[in-house]
ZAMI-380814 format. One record per atom (N, C-alpha, C, O): residue number from 1; x, y, z. Coordinates in steps of 0.05 Angstrom, whole numbers. Layout:
REM ZAMI-380814
 seq      x      y      z
 NUM      X      Y      Z
...
END
This chain:
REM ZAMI-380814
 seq      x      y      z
   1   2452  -4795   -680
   1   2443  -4781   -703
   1   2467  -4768   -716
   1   2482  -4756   -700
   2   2473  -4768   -738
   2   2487  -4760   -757
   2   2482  -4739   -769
   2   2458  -4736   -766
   3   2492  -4717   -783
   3   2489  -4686   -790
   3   2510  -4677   -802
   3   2533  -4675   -793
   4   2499  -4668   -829
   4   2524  -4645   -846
   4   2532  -4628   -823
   4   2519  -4621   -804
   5   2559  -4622   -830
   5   2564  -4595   -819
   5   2558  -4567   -835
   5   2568  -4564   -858
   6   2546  -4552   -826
   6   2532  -4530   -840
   6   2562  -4508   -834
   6   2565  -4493   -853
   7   2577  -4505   -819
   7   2606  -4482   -825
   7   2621  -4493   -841
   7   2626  -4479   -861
   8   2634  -4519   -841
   8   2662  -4532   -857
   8   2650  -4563   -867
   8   2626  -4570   -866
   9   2671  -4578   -877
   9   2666  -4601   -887
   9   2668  -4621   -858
   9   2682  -4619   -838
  10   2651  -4635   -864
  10   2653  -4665   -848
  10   2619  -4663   -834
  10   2601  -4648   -840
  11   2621  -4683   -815
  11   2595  -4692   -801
  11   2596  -4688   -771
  11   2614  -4696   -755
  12   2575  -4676   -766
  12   2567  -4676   -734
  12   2556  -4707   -721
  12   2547  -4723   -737
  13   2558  -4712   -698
  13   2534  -4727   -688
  13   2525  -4718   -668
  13   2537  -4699   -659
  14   2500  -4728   -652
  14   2491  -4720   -633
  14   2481  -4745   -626
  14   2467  -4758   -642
  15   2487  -4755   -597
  15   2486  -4785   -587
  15   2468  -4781   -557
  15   2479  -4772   -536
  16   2443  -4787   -558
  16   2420  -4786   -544
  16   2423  -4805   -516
  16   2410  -4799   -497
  17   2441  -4828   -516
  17   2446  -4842   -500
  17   2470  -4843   -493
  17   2483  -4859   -507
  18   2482  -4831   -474
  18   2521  -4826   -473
  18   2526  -4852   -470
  18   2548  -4858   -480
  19   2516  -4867   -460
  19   2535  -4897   -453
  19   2540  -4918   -481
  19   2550  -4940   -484
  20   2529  -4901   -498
  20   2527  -4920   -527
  20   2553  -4918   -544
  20   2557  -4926   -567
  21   2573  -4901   -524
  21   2595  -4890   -537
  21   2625  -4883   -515
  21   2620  -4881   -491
  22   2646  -4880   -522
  22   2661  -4881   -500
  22   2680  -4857   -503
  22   2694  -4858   -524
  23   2684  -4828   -481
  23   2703  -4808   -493
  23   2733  -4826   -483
  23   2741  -4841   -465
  24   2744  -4810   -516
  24   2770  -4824   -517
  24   2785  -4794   -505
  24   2776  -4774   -516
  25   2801  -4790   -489
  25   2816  -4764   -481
  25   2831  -4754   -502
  25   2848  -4768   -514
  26   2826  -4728   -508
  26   2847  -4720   -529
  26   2839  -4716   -553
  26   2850  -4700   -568
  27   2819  -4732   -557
  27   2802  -4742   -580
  27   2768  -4728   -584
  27   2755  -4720   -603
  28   2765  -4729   -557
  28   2735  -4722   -566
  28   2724  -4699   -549
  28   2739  -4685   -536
  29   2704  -4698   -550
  29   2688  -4659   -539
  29   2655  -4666   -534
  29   2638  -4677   -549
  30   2652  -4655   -509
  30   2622  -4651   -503
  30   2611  -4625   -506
  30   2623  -4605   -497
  31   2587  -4624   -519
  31   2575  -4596   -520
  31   2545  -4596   -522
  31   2530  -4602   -541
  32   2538  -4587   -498
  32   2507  -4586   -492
  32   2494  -4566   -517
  32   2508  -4548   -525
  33   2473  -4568   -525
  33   2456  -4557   -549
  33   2431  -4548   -532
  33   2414  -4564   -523
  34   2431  -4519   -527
  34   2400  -4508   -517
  34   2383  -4501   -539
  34   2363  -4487   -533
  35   2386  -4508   -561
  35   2378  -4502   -587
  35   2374  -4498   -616
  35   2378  -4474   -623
  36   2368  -4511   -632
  36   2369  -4516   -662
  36   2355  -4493   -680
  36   2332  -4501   -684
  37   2356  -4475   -688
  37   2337  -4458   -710
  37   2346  -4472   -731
  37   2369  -4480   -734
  38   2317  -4479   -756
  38   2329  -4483   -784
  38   2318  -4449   -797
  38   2303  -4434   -784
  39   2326  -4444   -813
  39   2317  -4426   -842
  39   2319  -4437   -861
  39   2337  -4450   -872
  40   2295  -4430   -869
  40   2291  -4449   -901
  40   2272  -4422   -918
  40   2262  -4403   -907
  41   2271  -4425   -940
  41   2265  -4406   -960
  41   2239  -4424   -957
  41   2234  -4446   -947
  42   2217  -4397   -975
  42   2198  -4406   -966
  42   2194  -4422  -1005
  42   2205  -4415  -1026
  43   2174  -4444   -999
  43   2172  -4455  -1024
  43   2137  -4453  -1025
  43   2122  -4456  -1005
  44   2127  -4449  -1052
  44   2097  -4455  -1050
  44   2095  -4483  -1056
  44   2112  -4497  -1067
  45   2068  -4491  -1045
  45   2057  -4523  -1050
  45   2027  -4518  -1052
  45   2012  -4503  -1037
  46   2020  -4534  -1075
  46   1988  -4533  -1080
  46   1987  -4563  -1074
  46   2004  -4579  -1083
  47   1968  -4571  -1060
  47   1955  -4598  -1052
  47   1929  -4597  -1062
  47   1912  -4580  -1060
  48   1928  -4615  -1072
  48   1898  -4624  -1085
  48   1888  -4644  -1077
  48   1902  -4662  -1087
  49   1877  -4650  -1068
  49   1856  -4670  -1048
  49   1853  -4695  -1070
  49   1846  -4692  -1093
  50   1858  -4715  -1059
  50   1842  -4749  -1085
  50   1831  -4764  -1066
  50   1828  -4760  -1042
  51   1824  -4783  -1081
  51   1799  -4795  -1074
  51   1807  -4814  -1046
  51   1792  -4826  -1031
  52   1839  -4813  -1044
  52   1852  -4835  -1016
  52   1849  -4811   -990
  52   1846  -4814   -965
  53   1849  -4788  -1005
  53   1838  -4774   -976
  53   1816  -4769   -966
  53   1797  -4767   -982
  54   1811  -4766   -934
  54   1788  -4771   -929
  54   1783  -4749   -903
  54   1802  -4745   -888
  55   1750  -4731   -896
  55   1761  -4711   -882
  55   1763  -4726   -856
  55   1751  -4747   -851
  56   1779  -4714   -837
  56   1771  -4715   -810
  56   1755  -4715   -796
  56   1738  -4698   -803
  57   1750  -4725   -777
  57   1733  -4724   -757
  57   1736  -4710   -730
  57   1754  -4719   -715
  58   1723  -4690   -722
  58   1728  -4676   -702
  58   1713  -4686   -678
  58   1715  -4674   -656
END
């Protein structure tokens, strides 16, 4: 997975399967992630129901 960098310019990745990739020495960095928060501003949304929706069934 691919990702803006949110401090400076360029792109993150985050690679779910290590063997899909090879550390080059010198070159590259491992860093375990215990955690993601987003913040996002809050936006309103009005949804209006049409005729393709249909209710649920419980």
């Amino acid at each position: 997975m691919q990702y803006r960098r949110s401090v400076s310019d360029g792109v993150n990745f985050c690679l779910h399967d290590p063997t899909s990739a090879q550390f080059v020495e010198g070159d590259s960095g491992v860093h375990h992630v215990r955690g993601i928060t987003y913040d996002a501003p809050y936006l309103p949304v009005v949804l209006v129901p049409r005729l393709r929706y249909h209710e649920l069934k419980s």
